[in-house]
C-alpha positions as CSV (number, residue, x, y, z in Angstrom):
1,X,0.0,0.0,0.0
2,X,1.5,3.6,-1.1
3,X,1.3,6.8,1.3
4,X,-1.3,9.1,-0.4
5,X,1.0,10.9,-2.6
6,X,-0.6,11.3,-6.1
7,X,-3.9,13.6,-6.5
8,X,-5.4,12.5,-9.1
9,X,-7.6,15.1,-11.4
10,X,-10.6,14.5,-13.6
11,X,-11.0,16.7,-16.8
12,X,-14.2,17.0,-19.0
13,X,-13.3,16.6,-23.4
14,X,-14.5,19.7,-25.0
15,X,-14.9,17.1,-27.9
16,X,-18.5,16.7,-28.7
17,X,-19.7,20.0,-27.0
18,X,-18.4,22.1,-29.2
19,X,-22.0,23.5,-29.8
20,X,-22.4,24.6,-26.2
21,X,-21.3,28.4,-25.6
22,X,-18.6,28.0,-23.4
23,X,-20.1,30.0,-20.2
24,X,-22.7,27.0,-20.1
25,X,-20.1,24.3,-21.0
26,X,-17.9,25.4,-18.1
27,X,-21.2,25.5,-15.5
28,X,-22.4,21.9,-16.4
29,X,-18.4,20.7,-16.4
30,X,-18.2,22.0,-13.3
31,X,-21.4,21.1,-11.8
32,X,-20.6,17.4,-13.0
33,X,-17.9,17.5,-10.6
34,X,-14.8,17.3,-13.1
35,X,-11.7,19.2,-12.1
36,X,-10.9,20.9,-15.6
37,X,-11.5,20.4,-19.5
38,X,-9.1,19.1,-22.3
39,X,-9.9,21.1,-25.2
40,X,-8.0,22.9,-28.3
41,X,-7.4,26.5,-27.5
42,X,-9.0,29.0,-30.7
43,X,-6.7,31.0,-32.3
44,X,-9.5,33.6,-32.5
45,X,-8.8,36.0,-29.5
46,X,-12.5,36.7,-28.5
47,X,-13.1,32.6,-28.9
48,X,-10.1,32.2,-26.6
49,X,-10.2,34.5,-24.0
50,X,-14.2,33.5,-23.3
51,X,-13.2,30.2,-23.1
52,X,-10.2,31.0,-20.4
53,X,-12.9,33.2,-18.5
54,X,-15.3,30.6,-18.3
55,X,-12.9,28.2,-17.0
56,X,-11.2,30.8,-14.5
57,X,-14.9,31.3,-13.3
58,X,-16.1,28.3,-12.7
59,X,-12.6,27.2,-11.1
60,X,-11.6,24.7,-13.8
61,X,-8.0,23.8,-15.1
62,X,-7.1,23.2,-18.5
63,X,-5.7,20.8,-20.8
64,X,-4.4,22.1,-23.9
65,X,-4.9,19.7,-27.1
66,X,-2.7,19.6,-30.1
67,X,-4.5,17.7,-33.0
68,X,-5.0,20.4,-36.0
69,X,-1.2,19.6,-37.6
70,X,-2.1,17.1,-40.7
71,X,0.7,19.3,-43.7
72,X,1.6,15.8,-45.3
73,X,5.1,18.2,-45.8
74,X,7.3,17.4,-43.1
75,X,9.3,20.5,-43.4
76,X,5.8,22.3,-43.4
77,X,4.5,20.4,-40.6
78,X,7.4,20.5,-38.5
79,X,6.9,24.1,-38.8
80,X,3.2,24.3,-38.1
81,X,3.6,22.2,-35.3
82,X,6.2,23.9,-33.7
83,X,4.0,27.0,-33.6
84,X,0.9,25.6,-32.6
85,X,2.7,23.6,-29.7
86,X,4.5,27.2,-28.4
87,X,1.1,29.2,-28.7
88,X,-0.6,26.5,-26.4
89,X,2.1,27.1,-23.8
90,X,1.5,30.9,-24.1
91,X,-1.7,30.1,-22.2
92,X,-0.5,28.3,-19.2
93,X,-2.5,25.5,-19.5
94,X,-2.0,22.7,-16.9
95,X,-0.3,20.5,-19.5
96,X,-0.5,19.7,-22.9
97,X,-1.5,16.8,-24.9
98,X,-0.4,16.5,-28.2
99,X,-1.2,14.4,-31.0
100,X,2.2,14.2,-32.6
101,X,3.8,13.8,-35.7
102,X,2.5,10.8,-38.7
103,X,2.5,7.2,-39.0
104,X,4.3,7.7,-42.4
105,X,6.8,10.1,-41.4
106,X,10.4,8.3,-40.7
107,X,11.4,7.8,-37.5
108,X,14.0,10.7,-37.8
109,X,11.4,12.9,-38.5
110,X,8.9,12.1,-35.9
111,X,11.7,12.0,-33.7
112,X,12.5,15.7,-34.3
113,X,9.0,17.0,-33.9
114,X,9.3,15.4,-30.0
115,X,12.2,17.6,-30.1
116,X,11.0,20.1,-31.5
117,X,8.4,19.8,-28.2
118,X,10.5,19.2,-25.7
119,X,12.5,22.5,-26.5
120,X,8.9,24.5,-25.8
121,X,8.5,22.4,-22.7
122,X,11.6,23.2,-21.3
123,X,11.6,26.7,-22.2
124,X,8.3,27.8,-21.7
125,X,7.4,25.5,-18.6
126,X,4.7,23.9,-19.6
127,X,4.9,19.6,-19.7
128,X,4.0,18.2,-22.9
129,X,2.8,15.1,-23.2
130,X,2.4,12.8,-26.5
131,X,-0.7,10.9,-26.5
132,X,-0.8,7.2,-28.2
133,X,-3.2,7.4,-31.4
134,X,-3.4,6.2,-34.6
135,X,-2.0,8.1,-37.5
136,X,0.6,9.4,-35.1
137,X,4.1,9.0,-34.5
138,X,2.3,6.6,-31.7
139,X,0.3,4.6,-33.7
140,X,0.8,1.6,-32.6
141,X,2.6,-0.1,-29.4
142,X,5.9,-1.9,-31.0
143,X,6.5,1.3,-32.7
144,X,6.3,3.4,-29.7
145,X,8.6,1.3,-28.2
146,X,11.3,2.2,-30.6
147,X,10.9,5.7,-29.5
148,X,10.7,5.4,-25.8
149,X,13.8,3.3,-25.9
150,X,15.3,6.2,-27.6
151,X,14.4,9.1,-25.6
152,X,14.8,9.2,-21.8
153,X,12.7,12.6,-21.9
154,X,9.4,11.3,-23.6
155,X,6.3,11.1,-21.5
156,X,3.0,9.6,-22.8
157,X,-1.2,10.5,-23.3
158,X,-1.9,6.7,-22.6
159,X,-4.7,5.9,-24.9
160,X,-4.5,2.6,-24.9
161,X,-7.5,1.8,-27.0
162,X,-5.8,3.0,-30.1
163,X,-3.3,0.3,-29.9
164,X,-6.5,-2.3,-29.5
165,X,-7.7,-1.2,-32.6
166,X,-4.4,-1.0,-34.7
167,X,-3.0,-4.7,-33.3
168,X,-6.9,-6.2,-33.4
169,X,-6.0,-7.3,-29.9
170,X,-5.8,-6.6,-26.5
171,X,-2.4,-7.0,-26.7
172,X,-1.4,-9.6,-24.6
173,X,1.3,-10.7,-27.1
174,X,2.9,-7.0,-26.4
175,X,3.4,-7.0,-22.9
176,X,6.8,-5.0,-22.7
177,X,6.1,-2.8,-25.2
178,X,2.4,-1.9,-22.8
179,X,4.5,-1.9,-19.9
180,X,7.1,0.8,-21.0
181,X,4.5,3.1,-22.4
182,X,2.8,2.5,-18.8
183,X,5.9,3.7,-17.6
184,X,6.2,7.0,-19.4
185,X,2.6,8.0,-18.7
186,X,1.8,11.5,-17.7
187,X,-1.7,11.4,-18.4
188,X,-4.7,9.2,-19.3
189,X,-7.3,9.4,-22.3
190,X,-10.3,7.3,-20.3
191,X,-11.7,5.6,-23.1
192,X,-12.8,1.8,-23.8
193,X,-11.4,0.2,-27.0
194,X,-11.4,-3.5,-28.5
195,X,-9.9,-5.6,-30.9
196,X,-11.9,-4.2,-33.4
197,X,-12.3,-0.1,-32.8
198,X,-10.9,2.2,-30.5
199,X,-13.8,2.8,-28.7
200,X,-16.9,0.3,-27.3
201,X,-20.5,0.8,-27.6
202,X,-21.1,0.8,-23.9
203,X,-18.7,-0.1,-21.4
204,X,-21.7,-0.8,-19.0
205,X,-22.5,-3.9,-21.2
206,X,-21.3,-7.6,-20.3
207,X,-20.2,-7.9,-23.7
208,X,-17.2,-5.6,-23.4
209,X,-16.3,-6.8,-19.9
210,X,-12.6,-8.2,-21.0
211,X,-12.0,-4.8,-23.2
212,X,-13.0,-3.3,-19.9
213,X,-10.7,-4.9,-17.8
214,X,-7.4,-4.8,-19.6
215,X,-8.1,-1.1,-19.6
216,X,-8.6,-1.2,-16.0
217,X,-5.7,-3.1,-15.4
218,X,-3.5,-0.9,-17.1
219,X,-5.0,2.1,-15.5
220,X,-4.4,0.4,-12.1
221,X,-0.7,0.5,-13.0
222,X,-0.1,3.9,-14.1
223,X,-1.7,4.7,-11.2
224,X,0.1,2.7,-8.5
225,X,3.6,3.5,-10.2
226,X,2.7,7.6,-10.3
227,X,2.1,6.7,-6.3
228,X,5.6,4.7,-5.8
229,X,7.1,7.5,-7.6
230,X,5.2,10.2,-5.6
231,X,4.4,12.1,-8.4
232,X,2.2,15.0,-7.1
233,X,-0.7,14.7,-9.7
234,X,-2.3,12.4,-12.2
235,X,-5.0,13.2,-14.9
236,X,-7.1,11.4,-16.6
237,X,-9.6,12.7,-19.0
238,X,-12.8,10.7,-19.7
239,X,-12.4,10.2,-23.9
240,X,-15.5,8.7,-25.4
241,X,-16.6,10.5,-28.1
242,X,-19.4,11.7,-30.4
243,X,-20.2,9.9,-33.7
244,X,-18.1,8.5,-35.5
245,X,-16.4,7.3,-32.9
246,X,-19.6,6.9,-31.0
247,X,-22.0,4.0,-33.3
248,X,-24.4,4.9,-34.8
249,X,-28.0,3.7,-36.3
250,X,-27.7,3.1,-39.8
251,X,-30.8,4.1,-40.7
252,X,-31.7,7.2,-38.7
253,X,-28.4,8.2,-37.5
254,X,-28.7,8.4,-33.9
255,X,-26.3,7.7,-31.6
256,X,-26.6,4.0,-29.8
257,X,-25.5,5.5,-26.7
258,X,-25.1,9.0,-24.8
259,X,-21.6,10.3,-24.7
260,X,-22.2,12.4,-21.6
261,X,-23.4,9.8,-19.7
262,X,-20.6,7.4,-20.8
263,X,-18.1,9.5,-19.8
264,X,-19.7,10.4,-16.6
265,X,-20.2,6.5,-15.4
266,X,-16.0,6.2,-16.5
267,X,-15.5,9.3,-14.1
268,X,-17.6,8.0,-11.2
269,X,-15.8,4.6,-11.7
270,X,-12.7,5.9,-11.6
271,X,-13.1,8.4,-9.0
272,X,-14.1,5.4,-6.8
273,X,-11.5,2.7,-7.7
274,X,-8.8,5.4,-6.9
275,X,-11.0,7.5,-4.0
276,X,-8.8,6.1,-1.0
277,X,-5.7,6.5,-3.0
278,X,-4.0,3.7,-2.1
279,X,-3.8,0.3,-4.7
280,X,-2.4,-2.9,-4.0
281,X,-0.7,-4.6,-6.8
């Protein structure tokens, strides 16, 4: 059993709420009883600065999110992302997670857009953390190995349901590669994947129940090793999204489940698996 060491912070995806004026998004974020939001931050300065006020009234950190960079050009892209990485610091969000690089860039290349991000983190303060996603750098888990194994200084979004998806599996023939990435992990992306999409229909249905677990499980280590390291604070943001990634009727369109309330029963799990903070392994 660890001393209680780690707090450990809930945050809110602006993904899929896009619609809601922000001064009502922030109230019913708060109200839920989430600690902050992960969102992109506008470049439009009236867009951006009522976002920050709703946040800074209603008492709620932020998450910056890096996704936007796509410039198939990797001198263009390395550019683009350089910038959009160091104007996401200029707001002093709690963190950053960032979506990095492409699966078809070379590993050179993807390795200097880390660099390119660790400079920014180091200069401007602000972590940076690269989240595990398909199309990325990240795309899968034997790749990421590679890259962990090659820099001492990368920290990892753990979104482990990507790598369920890519590998049709729940990877139980890429142990090591799981258990580094578990190692480097700054911050959690709270959604349910399986062997065949990176995110479940319900994770309240038997059905998923093993998807559900091995996410669990993995959890349940980044956890207890952020505690045996003492690291002062964890996040996790709850990451089940709209349609696409959320099915969908094929006749009339509508969602087969209610993303809100997905990601709410994923907080309220959480919250209480980790309340006492303190997990035996």
């Amino acid at each position: 059993m660890y001393e209680e060491a780690t707090e450990i912070l809930f945050f809110c995806p602006r993904w899929g709420s896009a619609h809601i004026p922000w001064p009502v998004f922030a109230r019913k974020v708060k109200e839920a009883g989430y600690d902050g939001v992960e969102t992109d931050v506008p470049f439009d300065v009236q867009q951006r600065e009522e976002m920050l006020q709703s946040l800074e009234d209603h008492k709620l950190l932020l998450i910056a999110q890096h996704w936007e960079t796509t410039d198939p050009n990797f001198e263009s892209h390395l550019d683009e992302y350089t910038g959009r990485i160091a104007y996401l610091a200029s707001v002093r969000p709690l963190l950053i997670n960032s979506q990095t690089g492409k699966d078809h860039f070379s590993f050179h290349e993807n390795r200097l857009l880390l660099q390119s991000a660790h400079h920014i983190a180091k200069t401007m303060g602000v972590p940076v953390y690269h989240e595990t996603h398909r199309g990325k750098f990240s795309f899968a888990a034997h790749t990421t190995k590679a890259f962990i194994g090659s820099d001492p200084a990368l920290s990892l979004t753990f979104d482990v349901s990507h790598w369920c998806a890519v590998a049709e599996s729940l990877l139980d023939d890429q142990e090591e590669a799981v258990a580094m990435a578990i190692d480097r992990t700054k911050h959690v992306h709270a959604r349910v994947g399986h062997a065949q999409g990176a995110q479940v229909t319900d994770p309240r249905s038997g059905i998923y129940s093993a998807a559900l677990e091995f996410h669990l499980a993995c959890w349940d280590k980044i956890v207890a090793l952020n505690r045996r390291k003492e690291e002062p604070m964890l996040t996790f943001t709850m990451e089940f999204g709209p349609a696409p990634y959320m099915v969908q009727d094929p006749f009339t369109q509508q969602p087969l489940a209610d993303q809100w309330e997905l990601n709410l029963f994923m907080k309220k799990l959480l919250s209480e698996r980790y309340e006492k903070n303190a997990l035996l392994v």
